[in-house]
N, C-alpha and C positions, 0 to 999 in steps of 0.2 A: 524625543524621549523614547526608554525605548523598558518594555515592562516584562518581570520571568513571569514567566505561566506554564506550568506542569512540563516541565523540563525542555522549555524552547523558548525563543524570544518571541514575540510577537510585538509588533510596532503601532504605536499611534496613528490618525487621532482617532481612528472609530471605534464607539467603547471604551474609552481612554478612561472615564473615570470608572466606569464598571472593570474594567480589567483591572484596576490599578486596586481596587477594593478584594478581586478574585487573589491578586497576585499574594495578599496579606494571607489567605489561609492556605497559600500552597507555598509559599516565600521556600529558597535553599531545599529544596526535593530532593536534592544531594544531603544535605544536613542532618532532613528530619527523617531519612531512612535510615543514616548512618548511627544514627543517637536511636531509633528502634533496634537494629542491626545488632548495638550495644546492650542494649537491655534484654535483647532474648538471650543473647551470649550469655551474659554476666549472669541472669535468672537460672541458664542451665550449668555453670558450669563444671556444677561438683556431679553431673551424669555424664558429663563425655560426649563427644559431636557421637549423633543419633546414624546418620550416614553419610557422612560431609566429602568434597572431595579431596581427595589423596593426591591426586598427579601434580603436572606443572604445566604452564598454559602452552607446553610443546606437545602434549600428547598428540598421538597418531591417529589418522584416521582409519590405518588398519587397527584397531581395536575395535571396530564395528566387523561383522563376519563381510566373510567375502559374496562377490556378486553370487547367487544363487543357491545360499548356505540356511539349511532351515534354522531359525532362530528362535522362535516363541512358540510356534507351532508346527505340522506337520502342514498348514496351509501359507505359512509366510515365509516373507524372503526378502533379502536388499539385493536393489541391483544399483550397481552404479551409474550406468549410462542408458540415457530413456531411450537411446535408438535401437535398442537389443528389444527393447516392449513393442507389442504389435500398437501401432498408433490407431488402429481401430477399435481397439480394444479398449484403450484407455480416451480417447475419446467420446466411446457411448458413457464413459461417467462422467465426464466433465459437463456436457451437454454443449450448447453454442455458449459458453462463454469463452472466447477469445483466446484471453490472456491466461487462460489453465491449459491451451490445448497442447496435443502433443509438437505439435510443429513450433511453435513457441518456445517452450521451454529446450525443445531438441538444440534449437536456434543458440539459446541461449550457452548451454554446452557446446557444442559444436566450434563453436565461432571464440572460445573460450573468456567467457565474459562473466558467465560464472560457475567455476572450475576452482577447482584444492587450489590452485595458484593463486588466486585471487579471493580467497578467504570465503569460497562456495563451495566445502565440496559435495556432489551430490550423493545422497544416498534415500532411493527411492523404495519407502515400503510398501510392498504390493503384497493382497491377500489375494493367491486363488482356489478356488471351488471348480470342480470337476474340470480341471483343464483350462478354465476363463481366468482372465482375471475379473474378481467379484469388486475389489477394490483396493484404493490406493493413496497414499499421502508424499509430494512432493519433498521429501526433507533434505536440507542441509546442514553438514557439520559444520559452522561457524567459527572460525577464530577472531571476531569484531562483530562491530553493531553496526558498520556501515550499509547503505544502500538497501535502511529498513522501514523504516519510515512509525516506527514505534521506537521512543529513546530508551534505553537502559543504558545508557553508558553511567549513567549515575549512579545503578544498580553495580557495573560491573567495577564501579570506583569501591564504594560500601567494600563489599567483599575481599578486595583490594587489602585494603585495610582492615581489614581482621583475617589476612592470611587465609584468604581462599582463593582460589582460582573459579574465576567466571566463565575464560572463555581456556577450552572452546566449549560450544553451546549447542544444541539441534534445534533445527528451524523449519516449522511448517511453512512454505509461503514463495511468492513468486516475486524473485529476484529484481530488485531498483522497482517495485510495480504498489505503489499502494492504494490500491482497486479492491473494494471488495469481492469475494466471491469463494468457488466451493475451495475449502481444505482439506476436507475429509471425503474425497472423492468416492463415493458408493452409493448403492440406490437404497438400502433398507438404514431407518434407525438405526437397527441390532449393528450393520457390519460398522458402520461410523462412531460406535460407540467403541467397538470391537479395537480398530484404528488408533481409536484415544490414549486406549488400555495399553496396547501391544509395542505402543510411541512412549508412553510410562514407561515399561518395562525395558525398553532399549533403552531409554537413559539409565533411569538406574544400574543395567547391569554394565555396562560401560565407565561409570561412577564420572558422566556427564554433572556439570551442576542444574541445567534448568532443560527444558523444551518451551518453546513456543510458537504458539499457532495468531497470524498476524491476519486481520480482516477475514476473517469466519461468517458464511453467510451464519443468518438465525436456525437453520438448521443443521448444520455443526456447531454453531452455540449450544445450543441443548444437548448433544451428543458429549460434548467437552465438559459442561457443565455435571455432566451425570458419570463422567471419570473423572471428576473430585480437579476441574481446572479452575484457578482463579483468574474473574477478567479484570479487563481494563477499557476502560474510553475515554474517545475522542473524537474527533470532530470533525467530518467534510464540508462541504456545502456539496448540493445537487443541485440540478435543476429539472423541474417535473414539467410534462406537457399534459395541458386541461384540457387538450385539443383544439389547441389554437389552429386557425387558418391562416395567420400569418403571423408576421413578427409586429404590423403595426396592431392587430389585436393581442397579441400577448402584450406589447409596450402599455396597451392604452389598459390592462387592470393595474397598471402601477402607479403610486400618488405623484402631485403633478412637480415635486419636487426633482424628484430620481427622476423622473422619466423627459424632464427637462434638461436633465443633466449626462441622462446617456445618449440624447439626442445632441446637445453640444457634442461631445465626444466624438461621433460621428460624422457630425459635419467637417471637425479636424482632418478626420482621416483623409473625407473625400475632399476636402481642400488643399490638400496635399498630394493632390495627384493621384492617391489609389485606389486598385481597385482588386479585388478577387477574383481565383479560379479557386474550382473544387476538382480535384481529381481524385477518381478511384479506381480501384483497380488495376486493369492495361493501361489505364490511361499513366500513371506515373511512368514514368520512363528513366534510364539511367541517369538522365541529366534532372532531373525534378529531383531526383534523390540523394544524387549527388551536392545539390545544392540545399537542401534540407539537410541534408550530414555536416554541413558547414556550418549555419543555421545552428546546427544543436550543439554543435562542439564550442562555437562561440559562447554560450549561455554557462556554460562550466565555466571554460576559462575567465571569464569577466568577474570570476563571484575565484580563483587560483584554485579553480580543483582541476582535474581530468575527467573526461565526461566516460561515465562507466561503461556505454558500450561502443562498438567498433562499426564502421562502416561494413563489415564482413555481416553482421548482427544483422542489420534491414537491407542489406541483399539479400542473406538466406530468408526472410518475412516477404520480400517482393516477390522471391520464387516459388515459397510456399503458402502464403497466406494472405496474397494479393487481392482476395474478394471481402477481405475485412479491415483495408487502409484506404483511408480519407486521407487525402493530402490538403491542406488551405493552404495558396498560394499567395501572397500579395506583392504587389506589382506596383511601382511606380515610373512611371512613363514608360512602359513596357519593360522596366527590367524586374529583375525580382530582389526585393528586400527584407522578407522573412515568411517565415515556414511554420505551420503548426502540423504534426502527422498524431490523427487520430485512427482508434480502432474500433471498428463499428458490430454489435453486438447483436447477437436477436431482437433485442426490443431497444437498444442503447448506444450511445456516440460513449466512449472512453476516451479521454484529453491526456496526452499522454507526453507527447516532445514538443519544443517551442525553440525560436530562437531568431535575429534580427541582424541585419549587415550593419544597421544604419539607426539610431532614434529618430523614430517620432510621433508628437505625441498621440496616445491613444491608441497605437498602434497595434502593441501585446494586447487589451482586455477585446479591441478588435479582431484581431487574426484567433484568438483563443477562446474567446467566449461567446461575443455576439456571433460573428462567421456560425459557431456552432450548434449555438441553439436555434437560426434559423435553419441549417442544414437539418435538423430533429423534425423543426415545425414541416418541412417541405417534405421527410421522408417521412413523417409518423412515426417518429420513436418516441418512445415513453420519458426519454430519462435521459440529462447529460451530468458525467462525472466527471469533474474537470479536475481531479487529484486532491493533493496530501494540502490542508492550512488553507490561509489565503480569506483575509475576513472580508479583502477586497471584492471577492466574487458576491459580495449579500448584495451591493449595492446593483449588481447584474439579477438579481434575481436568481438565485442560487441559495436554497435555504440549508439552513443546518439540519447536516446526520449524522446520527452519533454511529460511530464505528468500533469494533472491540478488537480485541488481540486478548488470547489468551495464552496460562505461564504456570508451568509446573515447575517448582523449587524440590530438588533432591533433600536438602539439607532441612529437617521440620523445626526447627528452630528460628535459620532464615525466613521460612516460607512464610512464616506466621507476623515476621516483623514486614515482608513485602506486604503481607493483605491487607495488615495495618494501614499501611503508607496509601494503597489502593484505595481501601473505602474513604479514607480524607479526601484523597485526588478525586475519584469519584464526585463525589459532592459539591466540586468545587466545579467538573465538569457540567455537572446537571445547573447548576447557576449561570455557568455561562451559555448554555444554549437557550434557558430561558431569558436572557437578556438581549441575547441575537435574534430570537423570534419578535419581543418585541422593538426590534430596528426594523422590521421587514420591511420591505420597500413596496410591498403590496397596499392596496388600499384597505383588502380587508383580506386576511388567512384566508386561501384556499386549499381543502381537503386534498392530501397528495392522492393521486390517482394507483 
């Protein structure tokens, strides 16, 4: 059986009746925005669209100024391509979080994965002060909602239908990656609020329909919140370390249910012949990663997509950002049959690729979760984030986090029927993380660290 919940599918049986009960106040989130959508229309329409947009979803992405053209100020600028930014420079804002850094995202350009061709194109607003850059926000000109990991395609259907154009759209946020962390790259409140403002006013004057900024740490929340953003949430699991000493003390605070049943699990794997490597760093080598590209490519194709990035993608990562990739290797009778590649954080494991030659059982919530969170317990990291959904992961011990994305609407007539729709979803959000805490597989809540 399989139940909608805020514009995705989520599948049975855990929480099946509690979902099934959530599903009722959020049923068609396509319908009941569209039938809002409808009632602001029809409410205004003897005033006329207030600044709605005009083009057609072919606009150009030269209607944004050119690389190094002042635009809102005498201290801002888009540049298109982050390899022209001094990468030290923009990395003292990001700080060690990984997957913001310059080599990253360079990667990600570079290696063309995401580029105008492929429905990213970059346009990067940087604020500088006395010659620095002071700060900066990752943006994309969008023509879709793929490889976002926040849905609005229901949003860009609504609009659809009442003769607006959605897309294209601008986009705070790091490309196929839904990891929390900074968006509004800068050290002060003031410039990150500055950011929000200056990300407004380039929509609007482009006569863009929306911006959005996707997994906002809490302190670009506040900054987004106070340049008049509306949010949205939803839901990770993480996993927090209490400071276990090992994996059989983290196992043994769990009820004797789960912890019965991830130890079956286990036993599967290793009866099956396998066994793990971890590798980091030098230690990967072409041929590890080459087979991990297999691995991940397989995982698309098995579900008829194309997997969004290129083997060119984690060569450039190998060359450049080889002291922040965990590779889990698993092996049976020495050969190898699937690959998790994680990126490892200042205080955090990121779970990020997966993929499998061969089924067997137990094998993915092994190579991806368990492998992980002892690799955390043995290195001392705070925190594993093993990505987007997956109510599978609570029964690992992985508790729910609410996550935000926020969304400016050009059009104030729209805007007002999305916040609509939001504070309902909202609510319906907040219910289901109270029902997930109480599944916790814990014996008793313990305080996140």
């Amino acid at each position: 059986m399989r139940i909608a919940f805020t514009n995705r599918w989520v599948a049975g049986p855990q929480c099946l009746t509690v979902v099934h009960t959530l599903s009722a106040t959020t049923a068609q989130p396509h319908s009941r925005l569209l039938a809002l959508l409808h009632h602001y229309r029809a409410s205004n329409a003897t005033t006329g669209p207030q600044s709605g947009p005009t083009g057609t979803s072919t606009v150009s992405i030269q209607h944004l100024p050119k690389p190094g053209t002042p635009i809102l100020s005498e201290t801002f600028s888009i540049s298109r391509k982050l390899a022209d930014i001094d990468a030290t420079q923009w990395n003292r804002l990001v700080g060690r979080h990984p997957l913001v850094r310059h080599e990253f995202l360079v990667a990600l350009d570079e290696t063309g994965c995401a580029v105008a061709k492929t429905g990213w194109a970059p346009h990067y607003l940087l604020l500088h002060r006395d010659g620095q850059l002071a700060a900066a926000m990752p943006l994309y000109l969008k023509s879709h909602s793929r490889g976002e990991y926040v849905f609005d395609s229901g949003w860009a259907r609504a609009f659809m239908q009442h003769g607006l154009e959605y897309y294209p759209k601008l986009l705070d946020a790091i490309p196929f990656t839904p990891v929390p962390g900074p968006r509004l790259l800068a050290r002060t409140h003031e410039d990150r609020v500055k950011l929000a403002r200056h990300a407004i006013e380039l929509t609007d004057q482009n006569q863009l329909s929306s911006l959005h900024i996707l997994f906002p740490t809490d302190e670009d929340c506040a900054a987004l919140r106070e340049a008049g953003f509306m949010f949205r949430e939803n839901v990770q699991f993480h996993w927090h370390n209490q400071g276990y000493a090992d994996l059989d003390e983290y196992l043994s605070g769990m009820n004797q249910q789960k912890r019965k049943k991830l130890r079956q699990d286990q036993k599967k794997v290793q009866r099956a012949g396998v066994t793990f490597r971890w590798l980091q760093g030098d230690e990967i080598d072409a041929t590890a990663l080459a087979f991990f590209y297999e691995c991940y490519c397989r995982t698309y194709y098995e579900h008829g997509n194309a997997p969004y990035l290129n083997m060119e993608f984690f060569n450039c990562l190998r060359q450049t950002m080889t002291d922040t990739m965990v590779l889990v290797v698993a092996e049976q009778k020495e050969e190898p049959v699937a690959c998790a590649l994680n990126l490892r954080g200042a205080d955090r494991l990121y779970g990020r690729y997966w993929g499998c030659t061969r089924f067997i059982s137990g094998l993915h919530f092994e190579t991806c979760y368990m492998q992980a969170i002892e690799f955390c317990i043995r290195h001392g990291l705070a925190a594993f984030e093993g990505g987007a959904q997956g109510e599978h992961k609570l029964s690992r011990g992985m508790l729910p986090v609410k996550t935000y994305s926020a969304h400016w609407i050009r059009d104030k007539r729209y805007a007002q029927a999305i916040a609509d729709f939001l504070e309902q979803e909202t609510s319906a959000v907040d219910n289901y993380v109270e029902v997930l805490e109480e599944h916790s597989p814990f014996k008793a809540m313990r305080p996140e660290s």
